[in-house]
C-alpha positions as a Python dict, from the first residue, in 0.01 Angstrom:
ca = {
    (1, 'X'): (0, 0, 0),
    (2, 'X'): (154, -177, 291),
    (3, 'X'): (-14, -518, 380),
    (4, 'X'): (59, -731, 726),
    (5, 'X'): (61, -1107, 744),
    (6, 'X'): (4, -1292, 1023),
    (7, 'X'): (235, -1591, 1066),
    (8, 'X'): (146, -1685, 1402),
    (9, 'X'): (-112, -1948, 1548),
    (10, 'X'): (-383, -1831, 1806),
    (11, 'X'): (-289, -1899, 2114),
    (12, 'X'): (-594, -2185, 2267),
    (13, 'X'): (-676, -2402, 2553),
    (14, 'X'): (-476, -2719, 2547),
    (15, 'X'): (-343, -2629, 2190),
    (16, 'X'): (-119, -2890, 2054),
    (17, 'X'): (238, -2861, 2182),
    (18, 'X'): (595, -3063, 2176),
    (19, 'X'): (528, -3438, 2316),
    (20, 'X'): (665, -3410, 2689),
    (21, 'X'): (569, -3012, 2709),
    (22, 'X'): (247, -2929, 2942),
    (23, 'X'): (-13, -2803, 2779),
    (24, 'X'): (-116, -2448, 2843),
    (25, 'X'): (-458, -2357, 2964),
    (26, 'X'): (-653, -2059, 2846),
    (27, 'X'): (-907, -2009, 3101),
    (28, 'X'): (-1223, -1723, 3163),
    (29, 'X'): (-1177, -1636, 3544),
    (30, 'X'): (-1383, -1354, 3590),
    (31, 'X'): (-1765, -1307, 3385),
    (32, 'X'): (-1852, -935, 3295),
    (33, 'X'): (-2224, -1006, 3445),
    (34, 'X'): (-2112, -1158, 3723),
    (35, 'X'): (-1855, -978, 3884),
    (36, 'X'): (-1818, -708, 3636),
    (37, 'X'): (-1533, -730, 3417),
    (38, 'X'): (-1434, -1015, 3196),
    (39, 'X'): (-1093, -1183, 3258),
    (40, 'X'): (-853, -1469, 3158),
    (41, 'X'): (-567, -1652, 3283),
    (42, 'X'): (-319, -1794, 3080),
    (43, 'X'): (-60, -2091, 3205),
    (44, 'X'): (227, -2191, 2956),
    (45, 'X'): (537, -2315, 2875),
    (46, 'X'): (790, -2034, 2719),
    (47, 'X'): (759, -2319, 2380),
    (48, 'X'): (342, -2348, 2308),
    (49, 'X'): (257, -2219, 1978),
    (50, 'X'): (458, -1961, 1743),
    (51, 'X'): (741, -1879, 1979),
    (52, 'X'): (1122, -1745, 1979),
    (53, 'X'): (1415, -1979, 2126),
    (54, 'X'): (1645, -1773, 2280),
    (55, 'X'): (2066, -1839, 2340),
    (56, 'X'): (1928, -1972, 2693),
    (57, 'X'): (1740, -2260, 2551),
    (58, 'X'): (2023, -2517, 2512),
    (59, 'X'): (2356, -2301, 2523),
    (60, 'X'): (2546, -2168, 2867),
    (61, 'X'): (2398, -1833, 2768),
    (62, 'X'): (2290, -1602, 3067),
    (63, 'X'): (2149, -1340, 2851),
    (64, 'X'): (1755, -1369, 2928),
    (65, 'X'): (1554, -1332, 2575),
    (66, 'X'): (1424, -970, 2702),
    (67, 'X'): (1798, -881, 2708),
    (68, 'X'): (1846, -924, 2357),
    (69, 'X'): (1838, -623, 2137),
    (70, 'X'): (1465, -547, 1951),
    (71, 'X'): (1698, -507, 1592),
    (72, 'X'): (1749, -850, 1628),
    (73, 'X'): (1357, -921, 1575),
    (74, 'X'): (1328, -659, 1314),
    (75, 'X'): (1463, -710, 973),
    (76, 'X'): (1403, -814, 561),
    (77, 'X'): (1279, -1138, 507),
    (78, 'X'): (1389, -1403, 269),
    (79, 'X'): (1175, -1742, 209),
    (80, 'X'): (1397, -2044, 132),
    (81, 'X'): (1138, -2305, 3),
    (82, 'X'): (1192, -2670, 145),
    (83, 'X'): (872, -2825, 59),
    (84, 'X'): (887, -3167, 8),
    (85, 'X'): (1240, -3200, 136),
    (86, 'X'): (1290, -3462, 444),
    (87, 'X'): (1634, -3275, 516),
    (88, 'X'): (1688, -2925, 423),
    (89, 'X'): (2012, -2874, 257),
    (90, 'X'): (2297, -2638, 138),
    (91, 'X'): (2181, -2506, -237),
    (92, 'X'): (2278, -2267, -446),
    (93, 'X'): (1932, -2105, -465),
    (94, 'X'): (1939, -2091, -91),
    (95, 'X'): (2311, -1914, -109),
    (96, 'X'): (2137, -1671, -331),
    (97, 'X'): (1853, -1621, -130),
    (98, 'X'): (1986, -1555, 233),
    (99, 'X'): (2121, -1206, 259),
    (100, 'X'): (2307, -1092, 547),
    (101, 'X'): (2145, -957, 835),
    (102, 'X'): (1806, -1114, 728),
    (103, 'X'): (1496, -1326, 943),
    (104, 'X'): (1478, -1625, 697),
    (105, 'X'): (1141, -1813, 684),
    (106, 'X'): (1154, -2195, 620),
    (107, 'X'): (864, -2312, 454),
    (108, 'X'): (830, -2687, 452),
    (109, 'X'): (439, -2699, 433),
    (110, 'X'): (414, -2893, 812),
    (111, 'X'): (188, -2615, 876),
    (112, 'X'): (-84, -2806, 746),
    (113, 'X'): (-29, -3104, 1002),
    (114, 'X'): (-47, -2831, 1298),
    (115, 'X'): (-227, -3045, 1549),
    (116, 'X'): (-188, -3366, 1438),
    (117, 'X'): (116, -3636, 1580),
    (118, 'X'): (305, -3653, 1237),
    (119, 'X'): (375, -3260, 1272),
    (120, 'X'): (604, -3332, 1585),
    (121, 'X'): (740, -3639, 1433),
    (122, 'X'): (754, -3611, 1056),
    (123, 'X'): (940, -3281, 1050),
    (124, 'X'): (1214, -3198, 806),
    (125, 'X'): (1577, -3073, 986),
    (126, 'X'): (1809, -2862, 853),
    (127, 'X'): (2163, -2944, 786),
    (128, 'X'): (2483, -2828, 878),
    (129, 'X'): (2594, -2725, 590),
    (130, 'X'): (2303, -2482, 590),
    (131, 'X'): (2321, -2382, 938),
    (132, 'X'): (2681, -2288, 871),
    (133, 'X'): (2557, -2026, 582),
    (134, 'X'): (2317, -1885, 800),
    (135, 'X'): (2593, -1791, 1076),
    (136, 'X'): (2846, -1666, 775),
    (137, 'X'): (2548, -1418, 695),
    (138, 'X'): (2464, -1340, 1018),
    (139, 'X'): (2123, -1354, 981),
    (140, 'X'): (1907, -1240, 1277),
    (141, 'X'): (1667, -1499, 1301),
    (142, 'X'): (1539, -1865, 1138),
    (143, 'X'): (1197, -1896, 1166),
    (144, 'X'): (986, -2257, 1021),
    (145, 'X'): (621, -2366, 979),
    (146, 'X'): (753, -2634, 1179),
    (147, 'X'): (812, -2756, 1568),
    (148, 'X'): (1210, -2783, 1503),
    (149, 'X'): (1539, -2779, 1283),
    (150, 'X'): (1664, -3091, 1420),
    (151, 'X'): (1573, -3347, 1650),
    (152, 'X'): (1791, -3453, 1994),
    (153, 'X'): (2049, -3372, 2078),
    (154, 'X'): (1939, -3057, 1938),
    (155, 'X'): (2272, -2979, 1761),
    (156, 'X'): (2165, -2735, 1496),
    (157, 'X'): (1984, -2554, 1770),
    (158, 'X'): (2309, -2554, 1969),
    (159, 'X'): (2434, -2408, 1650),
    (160, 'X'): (2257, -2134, 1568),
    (161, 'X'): (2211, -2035, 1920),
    (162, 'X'): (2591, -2017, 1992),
    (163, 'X'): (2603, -1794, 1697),
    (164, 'X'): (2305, -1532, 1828),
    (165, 'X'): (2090, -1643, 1583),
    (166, 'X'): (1715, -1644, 1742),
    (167, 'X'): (1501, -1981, 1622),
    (168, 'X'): (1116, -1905, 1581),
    (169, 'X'): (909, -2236, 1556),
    (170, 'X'): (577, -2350, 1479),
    (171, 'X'): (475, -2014, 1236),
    (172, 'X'): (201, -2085, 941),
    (173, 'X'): (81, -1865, 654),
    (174, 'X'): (428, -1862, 525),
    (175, 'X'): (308, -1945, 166),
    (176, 'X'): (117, -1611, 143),
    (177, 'X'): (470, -1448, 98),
    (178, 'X'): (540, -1655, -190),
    (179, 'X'): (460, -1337, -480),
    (180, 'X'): (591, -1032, -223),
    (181, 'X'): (899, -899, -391),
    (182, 'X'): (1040, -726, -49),
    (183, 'X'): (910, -804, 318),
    (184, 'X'): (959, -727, 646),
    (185, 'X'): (953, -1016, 944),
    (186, 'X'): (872, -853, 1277),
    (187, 'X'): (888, -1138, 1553),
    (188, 'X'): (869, -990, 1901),
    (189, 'X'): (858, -1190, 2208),
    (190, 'X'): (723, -1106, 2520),
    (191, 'X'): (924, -852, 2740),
    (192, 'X'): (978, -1163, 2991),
    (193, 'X'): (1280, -1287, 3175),
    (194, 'X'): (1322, -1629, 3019),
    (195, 'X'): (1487, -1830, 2776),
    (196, 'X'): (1264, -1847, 2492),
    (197, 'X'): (901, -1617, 2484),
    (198, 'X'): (587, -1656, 2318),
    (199, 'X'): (551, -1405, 1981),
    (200, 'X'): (341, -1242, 1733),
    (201, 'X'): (551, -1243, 1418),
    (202, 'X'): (414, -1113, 1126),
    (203, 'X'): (564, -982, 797),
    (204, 'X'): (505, -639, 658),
    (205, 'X'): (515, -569, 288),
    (206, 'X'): (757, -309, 156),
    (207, 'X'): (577, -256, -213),
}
């Protein structure tokens, strides 16, 4: 029987978000006794929460993230586990683990800081070395239980990004994978004309 995970925060009123980002606002505008109907209006930044960097971020790319092809957000998921680590390096379990044309989930346990300052400061990156097997496997998409691969300038971003490899940020609930054999990552941004979006991203299982 298929199951669905949810790796993505709720989307709140002045949730945390990236020091120097403005916090979005979740507001009720409209009360169903009062004038009928209940509404909301949401004001964000493209980076609040669980969201999808696209090429646009920090490359010359023109290509808004709406342009980029919905197979790209679709695919098998691997789970390379960095807990503990302080920089995420080239292993051989990883080697074995990423699979071309795979969304590979970084779990690094941060998730459990969501909120607090040492989650946007305390971060593990990723190496070169690693980034450099991820765009030799082509894999669609790295997505992290954390707010970043690297810190400024931003060069493993620059990496991946160069290389059409989406970066999702800020996901939780990774760990729940840890015992599915075969998943599926579906990370879908909004259909907006930006550089980055917003997403639900949740894994399927496959058995």
């Amino acid at each position: 029987m298929q199951t669905f995970i949810d790796l993505s925060w709720p989307i709140t009123d002045l949730m945390p978000v990236y020091p120097g980002d403005e916090q979005p606002r979740l507001l009720k505008v409209n009360n169903l006794l009062q004038d009928g109907f209940n509404n909301f209006r949401l004001s964000t930044t493209m980076h609040t929460g669980t969201h999808i960097d696209g090429p646009m971020h920090l490359t010359h790319s023109e290509k808004f993230l709406n342009e980029i092809l919905l197979e790209q957000c679709i695919g098998r998921g691997c789970i390379l586990n960095a807990a503990g680590k302080k920089s995420v390096t080239l292993t051989t379990e990883y080697e074995l683990a990423v699979q071309p044309q795979s969304i590979v989930l970084l779990y690094t346990t941060m998730s459990r800081l969501f909120g607090q300052k040492e989650y946007f400061t305390e971060y593990p990156t990723v190496s070169s070395e690693l980034a450099q097997l991820f765009i030799e496997r082509e894999v669609k998409m790295v997505c992290m239980d954390s707010p970043s691969p690297d810190h400024h300038p931003f060069e493993i971003h620059k990496m991946l990004l160069e290389n059409n490899i989406l970066i999702a940020e800020n996901l939780t609930n990774i760990e729940k994978l840890f015992f599915v054999r075969k998943f599926e990552v579906i990370a879908l941004p909004l259909n907006i004309y930006a550089d980055s979006s917003p997403a639900r991203i949740v894994a399927r299982t496959l058995e």
